[in-house]
N, C-alpha and C positions, 0 to 999 in steps of 0.2 A: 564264200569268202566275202568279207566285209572289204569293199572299195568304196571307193570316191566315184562320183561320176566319169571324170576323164580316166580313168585307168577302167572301169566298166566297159566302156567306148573301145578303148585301145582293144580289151579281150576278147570283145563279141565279134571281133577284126580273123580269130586266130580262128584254127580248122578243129573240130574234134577230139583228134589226137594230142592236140598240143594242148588243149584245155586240160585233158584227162591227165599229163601228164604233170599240171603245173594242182592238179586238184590234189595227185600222189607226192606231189614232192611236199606240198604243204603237212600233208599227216604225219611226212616225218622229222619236220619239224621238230627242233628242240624246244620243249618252253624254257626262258630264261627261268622267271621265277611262280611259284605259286600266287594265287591271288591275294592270299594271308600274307605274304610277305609286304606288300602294300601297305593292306588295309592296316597292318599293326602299324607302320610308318606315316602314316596319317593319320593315325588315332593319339600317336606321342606328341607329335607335333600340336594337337586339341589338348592334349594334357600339359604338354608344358609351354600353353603359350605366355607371353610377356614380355616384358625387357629381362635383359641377363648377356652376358656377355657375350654366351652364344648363339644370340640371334640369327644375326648375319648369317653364320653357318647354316641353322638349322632353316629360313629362308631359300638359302641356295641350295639346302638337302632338300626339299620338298619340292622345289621348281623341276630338280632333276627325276623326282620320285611320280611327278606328275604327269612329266614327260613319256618316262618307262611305261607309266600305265596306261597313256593315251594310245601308245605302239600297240603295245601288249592286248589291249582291249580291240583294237582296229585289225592288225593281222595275225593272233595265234588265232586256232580254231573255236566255233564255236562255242564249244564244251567249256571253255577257261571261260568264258563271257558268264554262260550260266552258273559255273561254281562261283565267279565274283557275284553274281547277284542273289546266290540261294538264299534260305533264308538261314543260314549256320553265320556267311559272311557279314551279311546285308550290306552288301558292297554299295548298294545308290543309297541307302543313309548315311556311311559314312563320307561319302562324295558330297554329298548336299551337306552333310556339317561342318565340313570346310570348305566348301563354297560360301558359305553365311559367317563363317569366321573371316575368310579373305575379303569379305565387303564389308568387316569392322578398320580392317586398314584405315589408317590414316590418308586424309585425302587435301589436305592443309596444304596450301603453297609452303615449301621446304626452304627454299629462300626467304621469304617474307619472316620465317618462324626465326631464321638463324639471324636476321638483324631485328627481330627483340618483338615483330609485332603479329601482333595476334590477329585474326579476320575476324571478322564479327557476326553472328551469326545473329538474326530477328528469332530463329523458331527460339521455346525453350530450352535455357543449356542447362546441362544435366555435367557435377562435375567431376570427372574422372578420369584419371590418369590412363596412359596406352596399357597397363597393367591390369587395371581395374577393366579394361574394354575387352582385353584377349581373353581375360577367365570368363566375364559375361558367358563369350563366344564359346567357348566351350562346353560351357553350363548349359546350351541353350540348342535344341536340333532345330528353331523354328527359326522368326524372323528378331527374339530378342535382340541378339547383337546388331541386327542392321538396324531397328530402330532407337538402341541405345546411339548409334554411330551418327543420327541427325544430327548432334548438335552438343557438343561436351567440350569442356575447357583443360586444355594440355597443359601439364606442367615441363616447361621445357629451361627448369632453371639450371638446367647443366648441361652440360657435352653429352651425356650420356644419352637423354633424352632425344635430344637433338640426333644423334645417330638412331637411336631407335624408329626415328619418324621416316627419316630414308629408307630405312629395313623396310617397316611397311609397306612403304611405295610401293617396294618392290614384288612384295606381294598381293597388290590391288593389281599391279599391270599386268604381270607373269601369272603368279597362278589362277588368278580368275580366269584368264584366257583358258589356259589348258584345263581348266576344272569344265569349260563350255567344252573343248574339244572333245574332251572323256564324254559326256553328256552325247553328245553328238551319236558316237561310235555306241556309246549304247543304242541310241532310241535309233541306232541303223539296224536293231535286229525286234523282232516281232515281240517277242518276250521282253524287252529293253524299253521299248517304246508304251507298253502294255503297265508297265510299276510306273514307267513316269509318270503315265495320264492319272494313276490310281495313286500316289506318292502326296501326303497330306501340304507339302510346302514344295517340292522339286521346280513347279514350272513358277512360281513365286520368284523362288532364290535368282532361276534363270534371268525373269526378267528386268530383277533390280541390276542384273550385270549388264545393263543398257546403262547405268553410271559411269561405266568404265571407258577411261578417255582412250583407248586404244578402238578408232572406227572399225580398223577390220574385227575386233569382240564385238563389236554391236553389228555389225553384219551377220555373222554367226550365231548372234542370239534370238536375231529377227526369224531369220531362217529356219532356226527350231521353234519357234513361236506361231509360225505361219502353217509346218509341218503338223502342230498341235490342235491350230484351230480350223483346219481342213479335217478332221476327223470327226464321227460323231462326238456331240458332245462337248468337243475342243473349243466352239465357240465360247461358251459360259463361263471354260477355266480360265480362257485366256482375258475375257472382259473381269474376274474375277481378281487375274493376277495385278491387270492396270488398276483395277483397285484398293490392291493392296500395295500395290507402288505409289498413288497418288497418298497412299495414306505414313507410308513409309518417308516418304523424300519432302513430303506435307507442300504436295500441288494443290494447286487453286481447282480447279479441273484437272479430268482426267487426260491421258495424250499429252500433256501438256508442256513435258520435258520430251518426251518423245518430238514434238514436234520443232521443239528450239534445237535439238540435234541435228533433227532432219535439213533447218533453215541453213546452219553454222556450219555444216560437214560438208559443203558445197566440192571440196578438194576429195572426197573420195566416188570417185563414181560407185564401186562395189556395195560401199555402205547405204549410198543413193537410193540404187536400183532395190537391194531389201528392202529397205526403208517404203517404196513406192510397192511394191510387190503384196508387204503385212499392212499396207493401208487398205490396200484393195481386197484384201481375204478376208479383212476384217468387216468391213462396210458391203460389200457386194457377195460375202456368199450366205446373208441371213433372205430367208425368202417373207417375213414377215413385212409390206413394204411400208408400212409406218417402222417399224423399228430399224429399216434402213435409211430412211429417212432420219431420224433422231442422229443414228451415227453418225449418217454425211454431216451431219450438222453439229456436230461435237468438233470433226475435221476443219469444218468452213471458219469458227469460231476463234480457229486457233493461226485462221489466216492460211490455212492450204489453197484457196482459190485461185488466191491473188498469187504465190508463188507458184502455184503452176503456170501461172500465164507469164513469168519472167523465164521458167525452164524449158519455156516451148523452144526457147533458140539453145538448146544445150545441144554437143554434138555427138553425143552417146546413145545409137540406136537403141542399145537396152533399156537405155531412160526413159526414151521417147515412147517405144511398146507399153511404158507400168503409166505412163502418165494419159498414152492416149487410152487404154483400156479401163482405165479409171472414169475420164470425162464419156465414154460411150457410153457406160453403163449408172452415171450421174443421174438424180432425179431432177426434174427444175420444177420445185415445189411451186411456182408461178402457174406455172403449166398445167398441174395438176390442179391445182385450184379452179383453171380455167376450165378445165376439163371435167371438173366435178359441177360445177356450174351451170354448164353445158346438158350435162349429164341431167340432172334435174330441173333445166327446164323442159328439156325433150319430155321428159317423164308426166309432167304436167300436161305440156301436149298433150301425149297419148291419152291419159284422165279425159280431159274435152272432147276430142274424138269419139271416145270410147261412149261417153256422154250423149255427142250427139246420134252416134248411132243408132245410141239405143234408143233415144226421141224420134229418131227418123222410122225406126221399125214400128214403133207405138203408132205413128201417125198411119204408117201404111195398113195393120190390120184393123185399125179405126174407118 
């Protein structure tokens, strides 16, 4: 059975008998729906994205459709996980292309739009209406629509538009969220976890949903981030995907939005504690120690040092364990410098020694 930690917890509580009963009551289980029932529901939504009048609807049809599948995927049985992912459905492509369609949403203060002003944006604006952005999104299984999404000029010269920009919201907040939960309950099963890490944009998509102003979605997304780069291999995808997000959101450095989160999100401990968790699996579990080196210092750059040393008086034990196991396993390039220093002159030494010894031997059989 696909659980959560705490309900794992609760069940390893129970006797035998009662496990074995709750393993049979699940096989008979009814499935509500087939997995095709979904994926066709999410595949129309890709096809007829845009404005039209029935957005709103078809917005609050898929929040609800997202929802069903996050269930559906978390407690029917196995078996319905792997017909959603066979390759007839290809259930995690279809997931990840509207994952990258919902972070073409519009993300424009809603307010500011509706008394006449526009935000201004430095990167290049590219111009095209919420129409011209949703077909992008649909056209496109990779990261086109999120890098068309940097930076484009809304035409909001009627009511019409102006409601369509709310609709989005609603699907920047909503279904991105549950598109990371779906995500989740896959990669909680071995075969789920196994397409993600091999999935040509999946753990990409994931991580631009660190955009998404709802902390506890960027908890969530750290958590499968941190899950990814604990595996072989995972390290590379995951410095991989920060690179395709600095390249996406057009950061100066990488980390770099990641870290202005981490600064500003001060009100969520949950988000915190992730946050302090995928800094540390990032930087402390490469064993090459120059390239852990470069990372802590990618970190320090971005001003982690000095904010740790203000979060020392936080009163969140969980905080306190990500931040003190961070600073224990810190390199202090000073140190090692001294050390290497050190190092080489001992070295020297020995040379001389070695030198005189060998003078000293010369002199005795003379």
């Amino acid at each position: 059975m696909n659980l959560p930690p705490d309900k794992v917890k609760i069940l390893s509580q129970y006797d035998n008998e009662k496990k074995w009963d709750l393993i049979c009551d699940q096989e008979r289980f009814q499935v509500k729906n087939p997995p095709s029932a979904y994926l066709e529901k999410l595949k129309s939504y890709l096809d007829h994205g845009g404005v039209s009048r029935k957005f709103k609807r078809r917005v609050q049809e898929s929040t609800q459709i997202l929802r069903e599948l996050e269930i559906s995927l978390r407690t029917n049985y196995i078996g319905w996980a792997q017909e959603f992912l066979n390759e007839e459905n290809q259930g995690l492509d279809v997931l990840v292309d509207y994952l990258s369609f919902a972070h073409s949403a519009v993300t424009y203060d809603v307010d500011s739009l509706d008394n006449g002003v526009l935000p201004t944006d430095k990167s290049k604006i590219v111009d095209k209406s919420v129409e011209d952005l949703s077909r992008s999104a649909s056209n496109s299984p990779t990261h086109s629509a999120s890098k068309a999404s940097k930076g484009f000029t809304v035409r909001f010269n009627s009511l019409q538009h102006r409601k369509a920009l709310r609709n989005s919201r609603v699907v920047q907040t909503d279904d991105v969220h549950l598109c990371i939960m779906c995500l989740r309950a896959i990669m909680n099963y071995q075969s789920g976890f196994n397409l993600v890490m091999k999935h040509p944009c999946c753990v990409n998509e994931i991580t631009l949903s660190l955009n998404n102003r709802n902390p506890r979605t960027k908890a969530l997304v750290l958590e499968l981030l941190a899950a990814v780069c604990l595996v072989r291999g995972g390290h590379d995808i995951i410095l991989s995907a920060f690179d395709n997000f600095k390249e996406v959101c057009g950061e100066k450095s990488r980390f770099e939005k990641l870290m202005e989160y981490f600064c500003h999100e001060d009100s969520n401990i949950d988000f915190m504690v992730a946050c302090m968790q995928f800094i540390n699996i990032v930087v402390h579990s490469v064993e090459n120690m120059n390239f852990r080196v470069h990372l802590q210092y990618e970190f320090t750059r971005h001003g982690l040092d000095e904010y740790l040393e203000k979060l020392k008086f936080t009163e969140s034990d969980r905080l306190l364990v990500q931040i003190q196991a961070y600073l224990d396993n810190v390199f202090d390039v000073g140190v090692l410098l001294e050390d290497a220093e050190t190092k080489n002159a001992l070295l020297e030494h020995m040379e001389e020694l070695q030198e005189h010894n060998t003078q000293v031997q010369l002199i005795r059989q003379v």
